[in-house]
C-alpha positions as CSV (number, residue, x, y, z in Angstrom):
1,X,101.8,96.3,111.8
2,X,103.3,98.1,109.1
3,X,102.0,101.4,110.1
4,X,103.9,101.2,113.8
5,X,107.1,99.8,111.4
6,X,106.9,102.7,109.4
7,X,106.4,105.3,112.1
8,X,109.0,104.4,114.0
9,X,112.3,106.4,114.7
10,X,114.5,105.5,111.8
11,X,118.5,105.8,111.1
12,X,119.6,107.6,108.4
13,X,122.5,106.6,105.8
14,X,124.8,109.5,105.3
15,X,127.7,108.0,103.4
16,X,127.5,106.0,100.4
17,X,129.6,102.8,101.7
18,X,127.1,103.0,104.8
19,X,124.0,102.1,101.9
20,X,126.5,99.6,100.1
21,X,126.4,97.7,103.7
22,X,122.8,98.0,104.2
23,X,122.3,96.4,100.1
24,X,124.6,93.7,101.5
25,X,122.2,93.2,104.6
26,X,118.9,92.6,103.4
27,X,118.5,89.0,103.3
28,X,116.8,87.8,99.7
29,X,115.5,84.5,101.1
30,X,113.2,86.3,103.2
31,X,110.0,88.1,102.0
32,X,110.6,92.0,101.2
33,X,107.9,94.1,98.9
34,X,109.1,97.2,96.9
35,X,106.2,100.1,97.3
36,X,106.3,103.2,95.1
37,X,104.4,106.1,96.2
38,X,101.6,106.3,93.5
39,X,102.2,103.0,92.0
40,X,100.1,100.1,93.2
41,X,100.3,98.2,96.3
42,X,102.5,95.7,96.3
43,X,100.3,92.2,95.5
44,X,103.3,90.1,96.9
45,X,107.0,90.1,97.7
46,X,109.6,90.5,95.6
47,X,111.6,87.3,94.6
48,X,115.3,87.0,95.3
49,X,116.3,87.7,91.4
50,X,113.8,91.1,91.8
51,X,115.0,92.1,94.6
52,X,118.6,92.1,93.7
53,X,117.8,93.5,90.2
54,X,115.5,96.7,93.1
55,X,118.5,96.9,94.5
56,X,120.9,97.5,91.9
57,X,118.6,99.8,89.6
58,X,117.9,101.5,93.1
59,X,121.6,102.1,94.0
60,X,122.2,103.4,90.4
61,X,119.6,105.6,90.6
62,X,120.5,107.4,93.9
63,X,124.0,107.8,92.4
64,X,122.4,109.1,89.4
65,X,120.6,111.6,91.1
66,X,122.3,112.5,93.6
67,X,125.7,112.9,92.5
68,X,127.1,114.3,95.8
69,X,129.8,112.6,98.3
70,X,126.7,111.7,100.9
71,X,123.8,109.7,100.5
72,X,121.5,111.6,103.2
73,X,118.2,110.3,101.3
74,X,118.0,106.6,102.7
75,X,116.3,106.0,106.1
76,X,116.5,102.4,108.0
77,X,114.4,100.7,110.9
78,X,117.9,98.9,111.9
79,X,121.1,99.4,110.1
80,X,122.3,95.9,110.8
81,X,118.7,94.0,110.4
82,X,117.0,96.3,108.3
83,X,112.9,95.2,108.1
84,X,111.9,98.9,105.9
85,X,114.0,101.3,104.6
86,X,112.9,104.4,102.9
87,X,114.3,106.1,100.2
88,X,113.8,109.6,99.1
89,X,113.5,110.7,95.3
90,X,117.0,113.3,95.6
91,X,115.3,115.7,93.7
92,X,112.3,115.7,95.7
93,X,112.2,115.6,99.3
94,X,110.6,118.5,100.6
95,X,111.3,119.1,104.4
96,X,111.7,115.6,105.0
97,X,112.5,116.4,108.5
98,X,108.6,117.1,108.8
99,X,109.5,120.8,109.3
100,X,106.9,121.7,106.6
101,X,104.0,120.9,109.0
102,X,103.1,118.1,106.5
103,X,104.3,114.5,106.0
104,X,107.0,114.0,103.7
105,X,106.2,110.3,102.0
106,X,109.7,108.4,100.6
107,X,109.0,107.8,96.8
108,X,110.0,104.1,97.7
109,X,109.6,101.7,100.4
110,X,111.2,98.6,101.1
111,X,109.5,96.4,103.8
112,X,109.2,92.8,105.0
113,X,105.9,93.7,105.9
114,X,103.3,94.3,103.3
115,X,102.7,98.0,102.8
116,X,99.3,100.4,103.5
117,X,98.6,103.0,100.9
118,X,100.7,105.5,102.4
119,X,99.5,108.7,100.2
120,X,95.7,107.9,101.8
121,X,97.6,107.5,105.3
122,X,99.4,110.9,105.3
123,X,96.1,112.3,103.9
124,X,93.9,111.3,106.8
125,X,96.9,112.3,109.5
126,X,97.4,115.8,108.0
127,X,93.8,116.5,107.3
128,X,94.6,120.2,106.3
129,X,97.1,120.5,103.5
130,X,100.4,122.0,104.9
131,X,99.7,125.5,103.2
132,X,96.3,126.4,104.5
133,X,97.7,125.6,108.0
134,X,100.5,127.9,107.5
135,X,97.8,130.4,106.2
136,X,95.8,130.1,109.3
137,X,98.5,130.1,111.3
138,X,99.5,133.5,110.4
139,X,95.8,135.1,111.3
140,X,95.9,133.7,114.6
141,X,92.9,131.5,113.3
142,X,92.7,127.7,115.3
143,X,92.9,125.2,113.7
């Protein structure tokens, strides 16, 4: 369930008051699990007091980070019932637009579903790292 969740098209927040609305959206009395790619799986949800304390380390972060008039890193199922977002280290996106020929993974996820070990996920679906495809690619070689 998560997978299909995860996969599916997503909206992207491009101005900073757009993510201040989406914060403001996420209801804390439902069950929502914080996942950081290489960190752990998630064991259960967050509690209301965690999840706003996510949040505002979260939102400090991005400003941190990226210290820019647009947000651009944040990706939502639904930006008026949000059920996962995914957020984007600034610093290290990649081609996030999957342009690379690889999958880009968000550092974080924030779900209402309970999370899959994404890093194993994008492993299995790319198969070839995005480099040696590239490589055989450009000697006409199949892949």
């Amino acid at each position: 369930m998560f997978l299909q969740t995860y996969t599916d098209r997503m909206s992207g927040v491009l101005r900073w008051p757009q993510l201040d609305k989406l914060w403001q959206r996420l209801d804390a009395s439902e069950d929502w699990y914080w996942y950081e790619i290489g960190a752990d799986l998630p064991g259960r949800p967050l509690d209301s007091r965690a999840l706003q304390q996510a949040i505002r380390h979260m939102d400090a972060f991005l400003h941190q980070e990226h210290d820019v008039d647009y947000c651009g890193v944040v990706y939502a199922d639904d930006l008026n019932d949000p059920g996962i977002m995914k957020i984007y280290h600034p610093k290290k996106m990649g081609a996030s637009c999957g342009s690379s020929g690889s999958t880009v993974l968000p550092k974080w996820t924030l779900s209402r579903q309970l999370p899959i070990d994404l890093v194993e996920w994008a492993l299995e679906k790319d198969q070839k790292p995005a480099w040696w495809k590239h490589m055989l690619k450009a000697r006409n070689v199949g892949i």
